[in-house]
LUMSE-28158 format. One record per residue: residue number from 0; residue in three letters; x, y, z of N, C-alpha, C in turn. Coordinates in nm, 4 decimals. Example, Ala and Ser with C-alpha at 12.3 -4.5 7.8 and 13.67 -1.06 7.14 Angstrom:
<kolfis>
KOLFI, resi, resn, nX, nY, nZ, caX, caY, caZ, cX, cY, cZ
KOLFI, 0, Ala, 1.3190, -0.5690, 0.7800, 1.2300, -0.4500, 0.7800, 1.3200, -0.3300, 0.7800
KOLFI, 1, Ser, 1.2850, -0.2250, 0.7080, 1.3670, -0.1060, 0.7140, 1.2900, 0.0030, 0.7870
</kolfis>
This chain:
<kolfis>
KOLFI, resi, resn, nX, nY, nZ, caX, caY, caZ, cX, cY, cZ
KOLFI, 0, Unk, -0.2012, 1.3904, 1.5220, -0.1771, 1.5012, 1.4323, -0.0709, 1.4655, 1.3292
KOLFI, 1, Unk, -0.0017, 1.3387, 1.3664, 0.1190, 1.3341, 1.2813, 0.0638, 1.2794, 1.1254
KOLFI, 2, Unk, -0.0230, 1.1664, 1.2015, -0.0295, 1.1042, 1.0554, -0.1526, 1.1508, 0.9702
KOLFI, 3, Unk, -0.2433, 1.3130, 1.0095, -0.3067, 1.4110, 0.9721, -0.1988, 1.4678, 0.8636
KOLFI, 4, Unk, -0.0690, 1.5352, 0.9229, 0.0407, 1.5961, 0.8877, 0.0823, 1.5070, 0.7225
KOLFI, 5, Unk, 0.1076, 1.3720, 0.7479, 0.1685, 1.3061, 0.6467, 0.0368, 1.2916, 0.5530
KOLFI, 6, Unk, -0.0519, 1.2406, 0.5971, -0.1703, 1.2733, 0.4538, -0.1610, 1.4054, 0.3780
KOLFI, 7, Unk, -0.1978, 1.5116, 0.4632, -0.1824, 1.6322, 0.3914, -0.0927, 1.6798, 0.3284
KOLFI, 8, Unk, 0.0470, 1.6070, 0.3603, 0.1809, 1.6240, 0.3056, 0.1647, 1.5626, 0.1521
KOLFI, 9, Unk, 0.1228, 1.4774, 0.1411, 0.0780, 1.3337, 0.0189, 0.0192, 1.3804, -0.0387
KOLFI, 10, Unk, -0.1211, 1.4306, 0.0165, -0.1858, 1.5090, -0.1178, -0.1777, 1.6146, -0.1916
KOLFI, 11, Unk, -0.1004, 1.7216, -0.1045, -0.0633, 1.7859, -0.1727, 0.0368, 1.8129, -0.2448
KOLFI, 12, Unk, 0.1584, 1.6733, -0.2445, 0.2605, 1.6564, -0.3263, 0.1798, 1.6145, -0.5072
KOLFI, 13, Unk, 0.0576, 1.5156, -0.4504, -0.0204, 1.4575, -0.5368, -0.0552, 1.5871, -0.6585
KOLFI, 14, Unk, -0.1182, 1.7255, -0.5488, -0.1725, 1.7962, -0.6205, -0.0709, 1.9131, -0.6981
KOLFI, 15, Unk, 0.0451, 1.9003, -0.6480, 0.1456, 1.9469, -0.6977, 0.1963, 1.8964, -0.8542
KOLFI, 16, Unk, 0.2186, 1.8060, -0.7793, 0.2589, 1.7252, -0.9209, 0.1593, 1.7251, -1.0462
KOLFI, 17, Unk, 0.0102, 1.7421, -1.0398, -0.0346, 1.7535, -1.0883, -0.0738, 1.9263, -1.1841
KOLFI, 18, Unk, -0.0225, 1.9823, -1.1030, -0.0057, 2.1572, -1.1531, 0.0553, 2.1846, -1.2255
KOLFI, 19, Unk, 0.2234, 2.0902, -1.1567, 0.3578, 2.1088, -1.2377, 0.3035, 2.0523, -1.4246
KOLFI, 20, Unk, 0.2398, 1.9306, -1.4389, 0.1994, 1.8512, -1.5532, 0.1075, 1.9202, -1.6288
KOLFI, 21, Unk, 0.0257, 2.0184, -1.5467, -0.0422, 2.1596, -1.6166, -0.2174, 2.0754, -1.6309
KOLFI, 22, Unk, -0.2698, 1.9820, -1.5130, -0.3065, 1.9042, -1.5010, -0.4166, 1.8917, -1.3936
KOLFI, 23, Unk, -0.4216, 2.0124, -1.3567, -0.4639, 2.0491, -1.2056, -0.5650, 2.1834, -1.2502
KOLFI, 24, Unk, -0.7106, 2.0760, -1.2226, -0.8445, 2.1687, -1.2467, -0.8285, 2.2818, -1.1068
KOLFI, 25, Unk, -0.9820, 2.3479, -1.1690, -1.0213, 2.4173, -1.0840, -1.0322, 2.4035, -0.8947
KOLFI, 26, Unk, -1.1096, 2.2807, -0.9104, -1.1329, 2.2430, -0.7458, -1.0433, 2.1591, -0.7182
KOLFI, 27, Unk, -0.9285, 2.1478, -0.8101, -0.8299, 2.1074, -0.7317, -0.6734, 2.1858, -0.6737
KOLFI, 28, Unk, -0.7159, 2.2531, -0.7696, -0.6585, 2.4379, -0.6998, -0.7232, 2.4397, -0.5469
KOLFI, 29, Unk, -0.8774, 2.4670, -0.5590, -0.9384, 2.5002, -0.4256, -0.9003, 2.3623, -0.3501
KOLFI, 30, Unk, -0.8841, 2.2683, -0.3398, -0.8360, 2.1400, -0.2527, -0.7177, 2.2303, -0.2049
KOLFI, 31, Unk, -0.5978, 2.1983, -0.2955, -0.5010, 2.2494, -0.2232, -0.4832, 2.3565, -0.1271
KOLFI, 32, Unk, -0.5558, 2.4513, -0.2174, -0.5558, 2.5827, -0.0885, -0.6382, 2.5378, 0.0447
KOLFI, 33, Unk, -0.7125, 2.4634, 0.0515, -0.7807, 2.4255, 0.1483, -0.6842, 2.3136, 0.2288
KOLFI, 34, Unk, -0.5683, 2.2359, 0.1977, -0.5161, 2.1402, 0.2547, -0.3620, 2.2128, 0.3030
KOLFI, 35, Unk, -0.3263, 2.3609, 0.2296, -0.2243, 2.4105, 0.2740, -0.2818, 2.5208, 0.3878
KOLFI, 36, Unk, -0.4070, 2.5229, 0.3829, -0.4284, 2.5874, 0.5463, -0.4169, 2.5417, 0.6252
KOLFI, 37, Unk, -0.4873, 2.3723, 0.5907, -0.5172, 2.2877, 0.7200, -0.3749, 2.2721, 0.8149
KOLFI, 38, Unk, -0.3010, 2.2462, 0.6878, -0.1506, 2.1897, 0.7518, -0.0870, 2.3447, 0.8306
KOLFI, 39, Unk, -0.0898, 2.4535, 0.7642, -0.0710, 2.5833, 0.8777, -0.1414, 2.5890, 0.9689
KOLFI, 40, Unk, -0.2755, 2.5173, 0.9876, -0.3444, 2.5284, 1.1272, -0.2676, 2.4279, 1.2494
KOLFI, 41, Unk, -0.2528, 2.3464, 1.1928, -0.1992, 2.2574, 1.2664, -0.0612, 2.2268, 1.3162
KOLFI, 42, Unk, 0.0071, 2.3495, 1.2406, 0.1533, 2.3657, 1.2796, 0.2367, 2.2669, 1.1779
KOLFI, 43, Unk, 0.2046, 2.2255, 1.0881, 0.2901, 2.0899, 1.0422, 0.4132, 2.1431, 0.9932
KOLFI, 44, Unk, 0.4673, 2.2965, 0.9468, 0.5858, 2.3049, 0.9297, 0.6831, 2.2934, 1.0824
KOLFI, 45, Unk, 0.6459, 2.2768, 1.1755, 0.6860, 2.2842, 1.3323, 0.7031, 2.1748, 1.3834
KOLFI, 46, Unk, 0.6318, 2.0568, 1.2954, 0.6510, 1.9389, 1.3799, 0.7684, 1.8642, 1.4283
KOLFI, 47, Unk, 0.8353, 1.8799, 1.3237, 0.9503, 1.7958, 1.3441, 1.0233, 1.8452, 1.4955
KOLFI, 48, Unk, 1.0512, 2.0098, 1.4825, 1.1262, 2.0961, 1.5720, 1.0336, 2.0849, 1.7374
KOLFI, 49, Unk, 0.9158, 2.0544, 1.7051, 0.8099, 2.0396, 1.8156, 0.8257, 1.8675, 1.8616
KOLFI, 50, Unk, 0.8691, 1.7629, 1.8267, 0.8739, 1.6450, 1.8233, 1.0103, 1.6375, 1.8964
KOLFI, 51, Unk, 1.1013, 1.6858, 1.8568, 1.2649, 1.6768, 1.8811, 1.2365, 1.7604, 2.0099
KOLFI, 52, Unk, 1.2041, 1.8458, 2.0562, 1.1616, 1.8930, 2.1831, 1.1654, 1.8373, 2.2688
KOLFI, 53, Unk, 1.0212, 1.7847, 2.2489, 0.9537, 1.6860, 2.3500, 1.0204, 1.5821, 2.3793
KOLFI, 54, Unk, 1.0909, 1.4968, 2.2960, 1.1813, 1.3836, 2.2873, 1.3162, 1.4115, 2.4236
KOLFI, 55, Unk, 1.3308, 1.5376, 2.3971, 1.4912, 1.6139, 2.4994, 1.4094, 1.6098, 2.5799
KOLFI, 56, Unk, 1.2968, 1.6503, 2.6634, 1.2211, 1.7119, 2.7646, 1.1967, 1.5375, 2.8257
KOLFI, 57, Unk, 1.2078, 1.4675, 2.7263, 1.1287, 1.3183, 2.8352, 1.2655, 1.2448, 2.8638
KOLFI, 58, Unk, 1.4317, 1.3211, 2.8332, 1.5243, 1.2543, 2.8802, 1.6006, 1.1948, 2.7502
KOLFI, 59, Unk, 1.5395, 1.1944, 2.6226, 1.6189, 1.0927, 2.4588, 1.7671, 1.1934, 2.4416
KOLFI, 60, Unk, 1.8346, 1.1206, 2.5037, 1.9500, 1.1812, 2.4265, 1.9559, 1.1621, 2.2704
KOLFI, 61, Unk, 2.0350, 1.2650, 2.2037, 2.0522, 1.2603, 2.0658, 2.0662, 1.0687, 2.0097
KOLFI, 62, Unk, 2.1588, 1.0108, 2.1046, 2.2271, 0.8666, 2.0839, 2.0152, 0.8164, 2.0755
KOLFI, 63, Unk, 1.9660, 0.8255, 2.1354, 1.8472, 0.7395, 2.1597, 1.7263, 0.7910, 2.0909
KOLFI, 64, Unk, 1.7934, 0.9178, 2.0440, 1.6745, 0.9251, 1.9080, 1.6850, 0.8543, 1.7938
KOLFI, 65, Unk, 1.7946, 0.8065, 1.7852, 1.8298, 0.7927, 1.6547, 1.8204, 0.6110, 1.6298
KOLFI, 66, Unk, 1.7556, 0.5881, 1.7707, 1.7701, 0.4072, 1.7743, 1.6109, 0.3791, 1.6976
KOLFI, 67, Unk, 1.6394, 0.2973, 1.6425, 1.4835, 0.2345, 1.6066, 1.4068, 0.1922, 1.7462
KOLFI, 68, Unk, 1.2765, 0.2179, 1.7357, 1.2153, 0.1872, 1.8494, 1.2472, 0.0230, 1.9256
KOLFI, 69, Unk, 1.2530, -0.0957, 1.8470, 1.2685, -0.2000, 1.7974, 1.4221, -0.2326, 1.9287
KOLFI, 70, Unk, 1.4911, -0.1287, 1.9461, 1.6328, -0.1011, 2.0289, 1.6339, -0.0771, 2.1203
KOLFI, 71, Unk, 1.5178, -0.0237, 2.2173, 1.4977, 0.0614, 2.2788, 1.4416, -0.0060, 2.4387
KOLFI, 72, Unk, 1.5015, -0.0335, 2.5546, 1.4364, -0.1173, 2.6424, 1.2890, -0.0311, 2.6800
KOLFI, 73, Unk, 1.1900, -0.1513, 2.7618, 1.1140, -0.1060, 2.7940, 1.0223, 0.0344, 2.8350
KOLFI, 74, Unk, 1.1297, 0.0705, 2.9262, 1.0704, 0.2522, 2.9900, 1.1172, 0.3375, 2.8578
KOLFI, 75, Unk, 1.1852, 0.3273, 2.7714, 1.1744, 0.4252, 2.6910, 1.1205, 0.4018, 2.6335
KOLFI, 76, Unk, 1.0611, 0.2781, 2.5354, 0.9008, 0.2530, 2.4657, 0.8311, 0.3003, 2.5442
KOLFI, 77, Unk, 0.8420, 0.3229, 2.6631, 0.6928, 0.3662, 2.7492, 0.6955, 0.5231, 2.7162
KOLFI, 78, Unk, 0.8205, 0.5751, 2.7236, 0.8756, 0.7228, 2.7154, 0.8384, 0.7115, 2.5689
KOLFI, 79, Unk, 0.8179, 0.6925, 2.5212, 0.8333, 0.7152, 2.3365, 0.6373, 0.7115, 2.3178
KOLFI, 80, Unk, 0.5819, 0.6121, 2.4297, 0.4205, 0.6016, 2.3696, 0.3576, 0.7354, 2.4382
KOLFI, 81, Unk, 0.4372, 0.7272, 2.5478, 0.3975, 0.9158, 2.6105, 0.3895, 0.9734, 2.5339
KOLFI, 82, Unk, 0.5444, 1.0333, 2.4524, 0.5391, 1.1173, 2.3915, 0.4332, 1.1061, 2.2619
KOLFI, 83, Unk, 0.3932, 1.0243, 2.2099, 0.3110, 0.9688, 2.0651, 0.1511, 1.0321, 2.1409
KOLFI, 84, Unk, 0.1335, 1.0211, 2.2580, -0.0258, 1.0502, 2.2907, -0.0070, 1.1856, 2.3261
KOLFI, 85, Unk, 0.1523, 1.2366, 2.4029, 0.1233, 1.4445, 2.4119, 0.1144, 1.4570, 2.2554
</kolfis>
């Protein structure tokens, strides 16, 4: 869902930007309205607050969110691919 979230985030910055420029047809009006539902269906203003959750719930202290994965011994990459598949 995340990287659903970041497309829809993209295009509709895309289609933004294109409104702001006075630049932005008809069906691309209807795109957007159609890509700012999708992202309310799917919760994407929540994610972050829904992500940081889950992260506390599998044990990441604040210190171990903030490590690049790259930092991170084994069981918490394992804890981190959990959380990536809930």
């Amino acid at each position: 869902a995340d990287i659903e979230r970041t497309l829809l985030k993209e295009e509709i910055a895309e289609l933004e930007a294109k409104a702001s420029e006075g630049t932005l047809d008809a069906a691309g009006s209807v795109r957007q309205g159609d890509l700012i539902s999708r992202l309310d269906e799917i919760g994407g203003d929540s994610a972050d607050r829904r992500a940081e959750a889950l992260l506390a719930n599998l044990g990441f202290s604040e210190e171990l969110r903030s490590r690049p994965l790259s930092q991170l011994s084994g069981g918490w990459r394992v804890r981190t691919m959990l959380a990536a598949a809930i």
